[in-house]
TORLUMDO-709754 format. One record per residue (C-alpha): residue number from 1; x, y, z. Coordinates in steps of 0.5 Angstrom, whole numbers, plus 500, padded with zeros to 3 digits. Example, Ala and Ser with C-alpha at 12.3 -4.5 7.8 and 13.67 -1.06 7.14 Angstrom:
 kolse   x   y   z
     1 525 491 516
     2 527 498 514
% end
This chain:
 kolse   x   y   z
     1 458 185 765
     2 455 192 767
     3 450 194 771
     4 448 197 764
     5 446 190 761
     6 441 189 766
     7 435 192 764
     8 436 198 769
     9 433 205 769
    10 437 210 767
    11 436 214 774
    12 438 209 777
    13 444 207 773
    14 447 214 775
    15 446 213 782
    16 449 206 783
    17 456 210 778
    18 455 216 784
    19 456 211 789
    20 462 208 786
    21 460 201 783
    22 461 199 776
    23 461 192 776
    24 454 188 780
    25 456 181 783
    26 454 174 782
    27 447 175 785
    28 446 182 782
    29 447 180 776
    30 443 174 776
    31 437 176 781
    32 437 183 778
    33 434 182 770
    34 429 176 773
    35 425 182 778
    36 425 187 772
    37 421 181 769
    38 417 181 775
    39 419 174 776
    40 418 170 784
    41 426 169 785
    42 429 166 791
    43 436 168 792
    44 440 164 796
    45 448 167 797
    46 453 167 803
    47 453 173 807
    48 457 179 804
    49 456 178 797
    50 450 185 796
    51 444 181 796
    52 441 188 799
    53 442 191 792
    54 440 184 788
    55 432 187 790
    56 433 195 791
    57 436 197 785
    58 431 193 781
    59 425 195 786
    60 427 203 784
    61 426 203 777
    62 420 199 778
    63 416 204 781
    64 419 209 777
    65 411 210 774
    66 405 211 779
    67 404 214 785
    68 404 212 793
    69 397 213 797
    70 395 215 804
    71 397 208 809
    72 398 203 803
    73 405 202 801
    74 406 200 794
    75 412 195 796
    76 414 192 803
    77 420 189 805
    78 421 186 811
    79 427 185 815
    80 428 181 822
    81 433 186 826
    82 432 194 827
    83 438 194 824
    84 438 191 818
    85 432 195 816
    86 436 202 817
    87 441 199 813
    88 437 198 808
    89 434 205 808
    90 440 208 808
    91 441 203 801
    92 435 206 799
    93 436 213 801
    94 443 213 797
    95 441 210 791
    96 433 214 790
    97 436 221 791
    98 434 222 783
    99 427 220 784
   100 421 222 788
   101 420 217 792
   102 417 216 799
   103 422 210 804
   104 419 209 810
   105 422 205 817
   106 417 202 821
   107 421 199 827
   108 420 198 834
   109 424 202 839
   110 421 209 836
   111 416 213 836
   112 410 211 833
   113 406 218 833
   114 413 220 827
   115 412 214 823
   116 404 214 823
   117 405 222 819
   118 409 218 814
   119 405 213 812
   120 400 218 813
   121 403 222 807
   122 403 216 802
   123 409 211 802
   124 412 207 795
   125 417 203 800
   126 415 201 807
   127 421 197 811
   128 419 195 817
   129 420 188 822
   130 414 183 822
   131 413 186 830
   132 411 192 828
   133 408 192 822
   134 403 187 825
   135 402 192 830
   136 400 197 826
   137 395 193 821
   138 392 192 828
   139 391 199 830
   140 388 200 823
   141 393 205 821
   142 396 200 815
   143 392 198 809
   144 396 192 805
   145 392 192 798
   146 397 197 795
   147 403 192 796
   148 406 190 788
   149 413 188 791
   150 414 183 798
   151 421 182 799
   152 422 178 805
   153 429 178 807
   154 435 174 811
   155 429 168 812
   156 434 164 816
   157 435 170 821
   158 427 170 822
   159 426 163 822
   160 432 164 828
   161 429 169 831
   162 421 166 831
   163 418 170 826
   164 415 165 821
   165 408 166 824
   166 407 173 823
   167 411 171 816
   168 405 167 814
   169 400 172 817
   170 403 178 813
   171 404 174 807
   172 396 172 808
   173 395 180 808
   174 398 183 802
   175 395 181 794
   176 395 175 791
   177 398 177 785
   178 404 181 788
   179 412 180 786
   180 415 176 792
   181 422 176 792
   182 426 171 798
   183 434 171 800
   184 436 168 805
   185 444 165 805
   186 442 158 808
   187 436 154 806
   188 434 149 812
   189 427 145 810
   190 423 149 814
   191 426 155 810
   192 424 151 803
   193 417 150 806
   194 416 157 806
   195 418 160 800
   196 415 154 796
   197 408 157 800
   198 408 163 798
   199 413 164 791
   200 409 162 785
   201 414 159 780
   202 420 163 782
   203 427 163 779
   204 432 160 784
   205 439 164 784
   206 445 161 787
   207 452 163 787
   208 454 160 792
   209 454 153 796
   210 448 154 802
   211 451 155 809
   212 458 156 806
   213 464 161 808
   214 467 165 804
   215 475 163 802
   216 478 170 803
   217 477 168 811
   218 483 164 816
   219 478 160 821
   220 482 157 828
   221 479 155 834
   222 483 155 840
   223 482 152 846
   224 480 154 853
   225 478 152 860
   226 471 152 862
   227 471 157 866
   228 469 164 865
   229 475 168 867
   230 479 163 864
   231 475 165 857
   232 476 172 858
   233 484 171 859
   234 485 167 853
   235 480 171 850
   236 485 178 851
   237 491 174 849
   238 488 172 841
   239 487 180 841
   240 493 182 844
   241 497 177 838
   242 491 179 832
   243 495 180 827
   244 494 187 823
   245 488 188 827
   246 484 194 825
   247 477 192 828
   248 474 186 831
   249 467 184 833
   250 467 179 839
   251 460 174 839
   252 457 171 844
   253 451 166 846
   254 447 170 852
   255 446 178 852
   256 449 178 860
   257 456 174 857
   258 456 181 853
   259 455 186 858
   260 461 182 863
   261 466 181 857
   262 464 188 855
   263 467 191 862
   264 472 186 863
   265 475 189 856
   266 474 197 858
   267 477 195 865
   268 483 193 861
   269 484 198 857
   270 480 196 851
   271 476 201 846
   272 471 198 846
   273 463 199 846
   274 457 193 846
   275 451 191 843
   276 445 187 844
   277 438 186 843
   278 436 189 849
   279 438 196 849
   280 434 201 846
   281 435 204 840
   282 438 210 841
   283 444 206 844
   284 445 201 839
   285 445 206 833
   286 450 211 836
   287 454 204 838
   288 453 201 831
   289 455 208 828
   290 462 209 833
   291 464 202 831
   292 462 203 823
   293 466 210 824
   294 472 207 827
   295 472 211 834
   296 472 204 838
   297 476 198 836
   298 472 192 839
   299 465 190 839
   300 462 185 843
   301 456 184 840
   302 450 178 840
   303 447 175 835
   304 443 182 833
   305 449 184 829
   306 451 177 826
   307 446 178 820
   308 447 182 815
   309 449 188 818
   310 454 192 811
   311 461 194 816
   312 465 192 810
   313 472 193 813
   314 472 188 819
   315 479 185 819
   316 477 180 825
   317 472 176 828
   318 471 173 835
   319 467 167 837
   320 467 167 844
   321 463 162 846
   322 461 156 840
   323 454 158 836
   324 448 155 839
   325 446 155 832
   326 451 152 827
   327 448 157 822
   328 449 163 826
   329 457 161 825
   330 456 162 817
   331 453 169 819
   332 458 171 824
   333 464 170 821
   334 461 173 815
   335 462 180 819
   336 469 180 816
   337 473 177 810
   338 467 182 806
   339 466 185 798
   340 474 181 797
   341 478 183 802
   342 482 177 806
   343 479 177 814
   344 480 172 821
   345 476 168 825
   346 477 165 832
   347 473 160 835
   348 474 159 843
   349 472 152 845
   350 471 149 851
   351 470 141 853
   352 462 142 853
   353 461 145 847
   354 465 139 842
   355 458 137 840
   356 457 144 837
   357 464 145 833
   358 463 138 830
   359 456 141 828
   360 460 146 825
   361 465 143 821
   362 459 138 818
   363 456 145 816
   364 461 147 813
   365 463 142 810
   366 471 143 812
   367 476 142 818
   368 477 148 823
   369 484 149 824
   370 486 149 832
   371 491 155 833
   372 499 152 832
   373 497 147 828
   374 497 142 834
   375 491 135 835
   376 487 136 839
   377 482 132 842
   378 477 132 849
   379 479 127 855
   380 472 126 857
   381 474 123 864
   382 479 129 865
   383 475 134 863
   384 480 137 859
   385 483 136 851
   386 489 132 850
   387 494 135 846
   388 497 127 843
   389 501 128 836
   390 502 124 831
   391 511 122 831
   392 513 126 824
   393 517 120 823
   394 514 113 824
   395 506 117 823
   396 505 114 829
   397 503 117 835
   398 507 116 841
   399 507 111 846
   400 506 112 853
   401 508 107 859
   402 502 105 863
   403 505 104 870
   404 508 111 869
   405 502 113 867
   406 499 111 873
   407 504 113 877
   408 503 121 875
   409 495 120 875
   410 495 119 883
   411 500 124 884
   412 496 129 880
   413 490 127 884
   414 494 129 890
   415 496 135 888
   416 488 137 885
   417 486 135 893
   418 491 138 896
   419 489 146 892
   420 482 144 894
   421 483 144 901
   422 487 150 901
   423 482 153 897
   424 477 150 902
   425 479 154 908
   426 481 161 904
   427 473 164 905
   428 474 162 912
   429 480 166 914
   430 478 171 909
   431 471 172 912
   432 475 173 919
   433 480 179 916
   434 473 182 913
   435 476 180 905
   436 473 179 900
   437 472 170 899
   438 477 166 895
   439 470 166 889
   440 469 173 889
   441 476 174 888
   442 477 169 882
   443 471 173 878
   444 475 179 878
   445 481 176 877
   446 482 178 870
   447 483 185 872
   448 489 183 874
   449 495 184 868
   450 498 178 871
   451 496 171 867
   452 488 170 869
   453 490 163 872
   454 493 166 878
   455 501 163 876
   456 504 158 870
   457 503 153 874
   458 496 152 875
   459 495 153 867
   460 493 147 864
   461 498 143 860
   462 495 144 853
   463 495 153 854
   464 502 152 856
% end
């Protein structure tokens, strides 16, 4: 199949060949001749897979006819992140360049005054974040009456992101007679609620299972102490042994774990940049833009770049802590392994986020292979994972002598008491010769080249 086959506009079909592409894929080509129809569609696709496309080429050639008046944009298309909305301007800036039409970017973290001039002068496409286009319609400096095309896009994302209040209230201003157009790469219930409010008898595209990932990427999940320096150790030797790492994004939970990985890394000699929600804009496109045109290698980043974010070239992705979210794991990995190409992600995990994997793999619905194959399973009451593996042989698993068993658990615990101690008294001979004390000395260990654990014999057995 072609692009020419699905009803597109013949300026549109020129840019879309300038821009290099010549087949659609399974959501073009599914999506594409239901909106030219001016259906309702609800499109459901992994990430990666050119939903952007699915509703902007068809959006172009619609609005080929008719004119945009001041304040009222002819078609709205919402975003959850800044970044998001920027890509899909660039999107629309590409594949508009033979028409005259008017994009608009309306996020937070610019200048309201510039924004305010464009749709003063008449907008046909408006993509904005709900914050934002709330804000403005509050201020009086909007009309939504105008609006024939909504495209709400990466549901799931601003259902994460607490967005769904100020979906419903948008979706309350706009005509009741528009086009709504809904993709999201999960469908959890509350999703499904949504579209089934605000869709009027939609075409329901799928190309692929929800909450899949693609086949193109190596999963493994590797083992780790709780500590945090500990993660960062193992965290630097799963980069120093990537195979054929060309860039790679490090995901983590919180926005501080991104600033103290981000400087543990530069502090070792990484190109790396970081990126999360609390930075200003200018900060986060330059570092976006640096990473996209390979002058850093590394980005650690938070959730805000695990959505749709198009960097089609990642060849890893690093999940230095578990998801929260078992979803936001599809997202994340879906950074690599892109538009065919094979990608790898790493999942560190330490005892307290079990739950949170097994979570993952029921999501998935497949086995997350732990690195060099081995068992893997938690001890609850030692706090750390036993590494028992079945015989080869005989399919069994070895057996263990109890009274030797016992024997080296009391002498473990007199070791374990014994480096207490020590570690005890070393703040107060440290505050004594003015040093720094042994905890302080530990979170800055991992600027040392040596093994983070302070010795191979302190490494717990199963990162031996």
């Amino acid at each position: 199949m072609s692009f020419d086959t699905l009803g597109l506009s013949d300026k549109v079909l020129e840019a879309v060949k300038a821009s290099g592409y010549t087949e659609p894929t399974p959501i073009q080509a599914q999506a594409i001749p239901h909106v030219m129809q001016r259906r309702d569609v609800l499109g459901i696709a992994q990430t990666g897979t050119g939903k952007t496309a699915s509703f902007t080429l068809p959006m172009l050639s619609l609005l080929e006819k008719g004119r945009a008046r001041a304040r009222m944009p002819r078609t709205l298309i919402l975003e959850p992140t800044r970044e998001l909305a920027a890509q899909v301007e660039e999107n629309l800036n590409r594949y508009s360049e033979n028409q005259k039409l008017n994009v608009a970017l309306l996020i937070g973290g610019t200048s309201f005054e510039d924004q305010f001039k464009k749709l003063d002068r008449g907008v046909d496409i408006l993509i904005a974040t709900p914050g934002r286009l709330l804000d403005c319609f509050e201020r009086g400096k909007i009309l939504m009456t105008g609006v024939e095309v909504m495209v709400i896009d990466e549901a799931d994302r601003m259902l994460d992101m607490g967005f769904i209040p100020d979906i419903e209230r948008i979706c309350k201003m706009v005509p009741f007679t528009r086009q709504t157009l809904f993709f999201s790469a999960t469908m959890p219930p509350e999703i499904e609620g949504l579209a089934n409010k605000f869709l009027q008898n939609p075409v329901q595209v799928t190309v692929a299972k929800a909450s899949s990932t693609s086949d193109t990427i190596t999963q493994h999940a590797v083992a780790s102490e709780y500590a945090d320096y500990e993660k960062r150790a193992k965290l630097r030797e799963l980069i120093e042994g990537a195979v054929d790492l060309k860039n790679g994004i490090i995901f983590c939970n919180r926005k501080k774990d991104v600033a103290t990985v981000f400087r543990s890394l530069d502090r070792h000699g990484y190109s790396v940049g970081a990126l999360h929600g609390d930075m200003d804009q200018t900060s986060r496109t330059a570092t976006l833009n640096a990473f996209k045109d390979n002058k850093i290698t590394l980005l650690v980043a938070s959730d805000v770049a695990a959505r749709g974010l198009d960097i089609p070239d990642v060849s890893h992705v690093f999940n230095f802590d578990v998801p929260v979210n078992a979803e936001d794991y599809v997202h994340r990995i879906g950074r690599t392994g892109r538009a065919g190409r094979s990608g790898v992600a790493y999942m560190i995990v330490v005892p307290t986020e079990q739950k949170g994997f097994d979570a993952i793999e029921k999501l998935i619905g497949q086995n997350i292979s732990w690195l060099n194959d081995e068992a893997v399973e938690w001890d609850a009451k030692a706090g750390r994972r036993s590494r028992a593996k079945p015989d080869k042989k005989t399919k069994e698993k070895p057996s263990k002598d109890k009274s030797a068993s016992k024997n080296k658990s009391k002498a473990h615990e007199a070791e374990t008491f014994e480096q207490s101690n020590k570690h005890d008294e070393a703040p107060k001979q440290n505050a004594k010769r003015g040093r720094k004390s042994f905890h302080e000395q530990v979170d800055l260990e991992y600027t040392d080249t040596d093994h983070a654990f302070g010795g191979e014999e302190h490494i717990p057995a199963f990162l031996r």
